[in-house]
N, C-alpha and C positions, 0 to 999 in steps of 0.2 A: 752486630749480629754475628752468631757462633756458624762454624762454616757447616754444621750437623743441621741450623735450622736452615740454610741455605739449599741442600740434597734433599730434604726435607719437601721443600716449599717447590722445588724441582720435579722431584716423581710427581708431586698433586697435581700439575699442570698439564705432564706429562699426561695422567691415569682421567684426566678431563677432557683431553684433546682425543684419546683416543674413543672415549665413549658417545664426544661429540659427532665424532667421523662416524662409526657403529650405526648409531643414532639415524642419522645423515642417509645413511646406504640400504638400510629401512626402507625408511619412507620412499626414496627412490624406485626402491625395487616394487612397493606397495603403491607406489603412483602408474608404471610402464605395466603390472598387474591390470590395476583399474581402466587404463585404457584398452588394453588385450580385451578386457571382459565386456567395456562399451562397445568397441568395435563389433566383438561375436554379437552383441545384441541389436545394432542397427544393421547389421549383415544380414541376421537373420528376420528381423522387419522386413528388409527392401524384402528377402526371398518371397516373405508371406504377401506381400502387397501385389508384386510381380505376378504372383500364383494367381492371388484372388483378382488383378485383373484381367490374366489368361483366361482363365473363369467365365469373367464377364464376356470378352472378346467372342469365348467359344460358345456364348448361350444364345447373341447376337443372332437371331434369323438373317438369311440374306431377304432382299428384297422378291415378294411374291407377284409384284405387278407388272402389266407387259401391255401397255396401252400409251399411242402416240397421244397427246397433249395436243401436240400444233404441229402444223406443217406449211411448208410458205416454198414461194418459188424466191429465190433470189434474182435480182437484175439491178446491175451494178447502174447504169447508165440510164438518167431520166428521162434521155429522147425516147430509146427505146424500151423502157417502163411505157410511153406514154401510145408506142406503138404494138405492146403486148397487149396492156390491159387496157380497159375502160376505164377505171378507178383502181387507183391505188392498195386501195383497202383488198384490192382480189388477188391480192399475191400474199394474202395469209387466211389460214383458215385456223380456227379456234374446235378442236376436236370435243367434243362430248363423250362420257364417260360410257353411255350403253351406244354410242356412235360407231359402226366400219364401216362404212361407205365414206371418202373425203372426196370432193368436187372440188375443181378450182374451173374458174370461165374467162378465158380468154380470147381476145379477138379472131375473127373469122379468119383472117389470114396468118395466122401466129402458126408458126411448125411444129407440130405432136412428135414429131420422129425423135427430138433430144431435146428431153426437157428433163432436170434433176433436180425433183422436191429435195426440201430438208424434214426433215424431224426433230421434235424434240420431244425426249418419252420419260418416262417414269424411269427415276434414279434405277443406274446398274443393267434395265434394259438394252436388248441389243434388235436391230432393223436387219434384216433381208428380204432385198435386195438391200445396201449399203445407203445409209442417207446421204443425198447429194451425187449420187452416180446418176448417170445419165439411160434413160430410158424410153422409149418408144411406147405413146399414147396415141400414134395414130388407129390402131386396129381395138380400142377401148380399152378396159380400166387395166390396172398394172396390181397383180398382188402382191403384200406384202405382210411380211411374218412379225412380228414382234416378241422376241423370248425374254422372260423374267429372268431378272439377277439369280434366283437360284436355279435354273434351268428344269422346275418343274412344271412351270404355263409356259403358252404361247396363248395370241390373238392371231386372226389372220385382218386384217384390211386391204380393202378395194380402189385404191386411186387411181379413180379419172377426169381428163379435162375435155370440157364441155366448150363450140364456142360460141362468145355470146352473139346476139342478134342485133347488130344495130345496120339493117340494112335498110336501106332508102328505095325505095318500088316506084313509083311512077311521080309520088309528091311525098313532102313531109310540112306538117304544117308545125311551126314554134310560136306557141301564145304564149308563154311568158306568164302561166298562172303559177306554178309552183318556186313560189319563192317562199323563203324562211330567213330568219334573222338570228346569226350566229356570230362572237364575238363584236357587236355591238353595230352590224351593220348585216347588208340584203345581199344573200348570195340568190344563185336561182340554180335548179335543176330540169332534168330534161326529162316528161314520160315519153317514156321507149317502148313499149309492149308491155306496157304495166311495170317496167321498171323504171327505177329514179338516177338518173345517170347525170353525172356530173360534169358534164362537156360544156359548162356557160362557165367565163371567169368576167372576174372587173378588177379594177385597180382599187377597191375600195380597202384593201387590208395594207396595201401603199402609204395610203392617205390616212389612214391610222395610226401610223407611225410618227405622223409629226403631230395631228392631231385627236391625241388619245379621250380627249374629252369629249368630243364631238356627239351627239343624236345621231338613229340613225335618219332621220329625216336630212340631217346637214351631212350627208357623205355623197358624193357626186354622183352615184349610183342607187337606185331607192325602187321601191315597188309604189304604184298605183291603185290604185281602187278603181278609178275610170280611166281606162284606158280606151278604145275606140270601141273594144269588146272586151266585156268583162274586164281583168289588171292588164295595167300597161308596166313602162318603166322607163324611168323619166330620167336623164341624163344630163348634169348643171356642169358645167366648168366653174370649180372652187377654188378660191385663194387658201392654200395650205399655211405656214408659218413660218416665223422669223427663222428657226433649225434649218428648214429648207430653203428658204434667203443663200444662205449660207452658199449653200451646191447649187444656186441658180435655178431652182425647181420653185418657183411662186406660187404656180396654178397647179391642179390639179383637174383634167378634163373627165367629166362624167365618160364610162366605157362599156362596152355590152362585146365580149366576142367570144365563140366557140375556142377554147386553149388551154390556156391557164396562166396564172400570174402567181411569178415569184417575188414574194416582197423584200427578199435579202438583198436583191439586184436591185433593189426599188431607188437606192439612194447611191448605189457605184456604180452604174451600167445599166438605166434605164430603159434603154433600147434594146435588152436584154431579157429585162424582166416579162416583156411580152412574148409568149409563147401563143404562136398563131397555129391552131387546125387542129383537126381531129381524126383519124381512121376510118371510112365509111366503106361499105361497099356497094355498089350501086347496082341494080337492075339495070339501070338504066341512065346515058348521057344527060347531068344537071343543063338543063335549058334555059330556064328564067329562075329571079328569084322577085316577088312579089310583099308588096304589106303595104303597112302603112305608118304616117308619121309627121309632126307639126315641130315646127321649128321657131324658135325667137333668139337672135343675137343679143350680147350683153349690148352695154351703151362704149367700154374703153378698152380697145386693143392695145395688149402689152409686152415686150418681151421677158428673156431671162432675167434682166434686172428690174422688174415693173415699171420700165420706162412706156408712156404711151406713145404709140406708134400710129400712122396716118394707113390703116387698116381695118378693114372690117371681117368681122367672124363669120362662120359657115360651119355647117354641121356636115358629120360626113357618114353612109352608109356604103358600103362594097361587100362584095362575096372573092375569096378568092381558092381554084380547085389547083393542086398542086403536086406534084409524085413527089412523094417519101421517103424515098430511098434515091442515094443517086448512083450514076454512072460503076462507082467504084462498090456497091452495097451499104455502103453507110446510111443510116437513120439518119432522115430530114424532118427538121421544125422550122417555120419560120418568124421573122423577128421584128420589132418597131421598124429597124432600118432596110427591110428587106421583104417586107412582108406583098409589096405590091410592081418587086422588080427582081426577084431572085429568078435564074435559069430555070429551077425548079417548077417554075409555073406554070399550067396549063391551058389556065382561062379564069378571065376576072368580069365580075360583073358591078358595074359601079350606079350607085344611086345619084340622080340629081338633076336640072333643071340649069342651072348656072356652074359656074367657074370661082374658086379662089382666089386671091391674089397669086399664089402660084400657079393657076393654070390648071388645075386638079378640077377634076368634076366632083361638083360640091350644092348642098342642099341650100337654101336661101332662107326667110323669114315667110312665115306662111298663117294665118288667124286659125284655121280651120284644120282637121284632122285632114292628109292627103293622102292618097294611094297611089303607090307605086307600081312598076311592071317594065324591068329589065332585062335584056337577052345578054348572056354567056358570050362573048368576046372571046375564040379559041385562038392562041398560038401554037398548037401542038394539036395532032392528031389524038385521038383517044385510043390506046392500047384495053380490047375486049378483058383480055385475063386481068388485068392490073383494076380495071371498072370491078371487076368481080368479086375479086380476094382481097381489097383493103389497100390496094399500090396505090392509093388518091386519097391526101387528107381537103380536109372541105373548113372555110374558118367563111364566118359572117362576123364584120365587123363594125359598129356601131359611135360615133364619140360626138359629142356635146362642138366641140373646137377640130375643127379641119386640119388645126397644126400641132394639136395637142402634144403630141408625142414630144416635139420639140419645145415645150412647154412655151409656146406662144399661143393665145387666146384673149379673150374676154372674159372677166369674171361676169357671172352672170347668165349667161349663152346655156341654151337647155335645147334639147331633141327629146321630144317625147317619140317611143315607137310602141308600134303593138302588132299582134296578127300575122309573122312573115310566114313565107310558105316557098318551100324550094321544090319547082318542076320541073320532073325529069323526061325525058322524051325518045 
């Protein structure tokens, strides 16, 4: 090769390399273009998107309504839930939409001077007086405003509380007609003045927890058709199940008493689970309590381990009147373990004819419907204002097994009762 095609084949490389670069710095420039001009275009999307949902944002009405929903009293503590209300259910009210009037009914001794509903109202709405503040319903109802999210309405509402009547005058009689069957077993309720008030409990939703299949004919607690007059309510001491083997709970004793039963405590702290009494006010000093009632023992007394024991069963009725509050102001309820020896008590009044194996006054075996008529045993003098305003809860307590609570019995052992009647004097 001539050294002319050499300078030759030189520059062509040379005049290629540069047109490559050229080339090269083009496209480059043509590519950081193309994204300037993407970017101005999704810049100016987000602005339009932004805009058109300011748009939206700003076409949004605020809310025009101004009407409370519900309104409920809160109370943290079940003793004293159980010495406010009658029922549960009356620490809420369910508002109606052409509704301003809201009532709540609380027991005759409950204090109107500070009590602080809540509300809950229609989104954005706002309450005056503040929901949850405290305010004075002794001198009647309490007004309250309610303003709409746009502050163009208001409502005004009238809350006041009422209390209820459950006061006992010279006698009260409990027949034990209004029973109902709800989750799969017989609760009973009380008419009070044409109300249905829920002061009767049993162990029956206990016994349902080991024995979920059960009738309600098989739960120790049951309503009658013949009862002495008209329904009675017949009360078995049942053998529960192997689960309750377990925790030494074998039997389960038919129950009747004015309180309430918690069944979470049913299987950790059964002595527990029984909540004894209720809030009364009385006209008048409880004197006797009266009825009537047939008894028959099973045939095999057993303990915690269904060991049989050289025992025989008894059924057991008592009344027991008690102050509610003590020394310090705290709210009293009483318990399995305590229900017939706490300080708290007043006066007991016990049903029976014979004796227990422990020494307890206690019902016997009887063919025939019997009648009863027991005088009030006072340890404590009666304080007038406490008689009056609700300072005395009052529990009748009924069971199949004299020792039930301690889950010692007979399987088998039934109390039928009907008809009591508490006199006051």
């Amino acid at each position: 090769m001539q050294p002319n095609d050499n300078l030759e084949k030189s520059f062509s490389q040379e005049l290629a390399e540069k047109k490559e670069k050229r080339f090269s710095r083009v496209q480059k420039e043509k590519k950081v273009q193309d994204m300037k001009q993407s970017r101005f275009i999704v810049a100016a999307l987000s602005m339009s998107c932004i805009t058109t949902l300011s748009s939206c944002f700003k076409e949004e009405p605020l809310n025009a309504e101004c009407d409370i929903e519900q309104a409920y009293i809160h109370v943290d503590n079940k003793i004293l839930l159980n010495l406010l209300f009658t029922n549960p259910s009356d620490t809420l009210v369910n508002v109606q939409s052409d509704q301003t009037n809201i009532e709540f009914t609380m027991r005759p001794f409950a204090a109107l001077t500070k009590q602080a509903p809540i509300f809950r109202l229609t989104p954005g709405a706002t309450i005056s007086p503040e929901s949850g503040s405290l305010q004075d319903f002794s001198k009647g109802p309490v007004t309250y405003t309610v303003t709409s999210e746009d502050k163009q309405w208001s409502r005004t509402y009238q809350v006041s509380i009422k209390k209820g009547q459950t006061t006992i005058l010279t006698e009260k009689e409990f027949e034990f007609e209004d029973a109902y069957l709800d989750k799969g077993y017989y609760n009973w309720q009380e008419n009070w003045n044409g109300n249905k008030l829920d002061i009767w409990a049993t162990g029956n939703s206990g016994f349902k927890m080991s024995n979920s299949s059960s009738k309600p004919e098989e739960y120790p607690t049951l309503m009658i058709e013949d009862g002495h007059r008209g329904k009675g309510v017949q009360l078995t001491t049942r053998r529960t199940s192997k689960i309750a083997d377990m925790v030494h709970k074998p039997i389960a004793a038919g129950n009747l008493f004015i309180g309430q039963f918690d069944a979470t405590d049913a299987l950790r702290d059964a002595m527990k689970a029984t909540k004894f009494g209720h809030p009364f006010s009385f006209d008048a000093q409880p004197a006797k309590l009266e009825g009537w009632y047939k008894y028959q023992a099973g045939e095999k007394f057993t303990d915690k381990n269904m060991k049989e024991l050289d025992r025989h069963d008894y059924g057991t009725i008592y009344a027991v009147l008690y102050e509610n509050i003590d020394e310090k102001g705290n709210a009293v309820l009483l318990y399995g373990d305590n229900v017939q020896t706490s300080k708290q008590i007043v006066a007991l009044a016990l049903v029976g004819e014979t004796h227990d194996d422990n020494g307890k006054v206690a019902i016997g075996n009887t063919k025939e419907w019997h009648h009863f008529s027991v005088d009030f045993e006072y340890k404590k003098a009666i304080d007038p204002n406490k008689l009056k305003n609700g300072g005395y809860s009052l529990t009748i307590v009924s069971s199949s097994s004299s020792d039930g609570a301690n889950f010692l019995g007979a399987v088998g052992s039934t109390l039928w009762i009907d008809s009591f009647k508490l006199i006051c004097e």
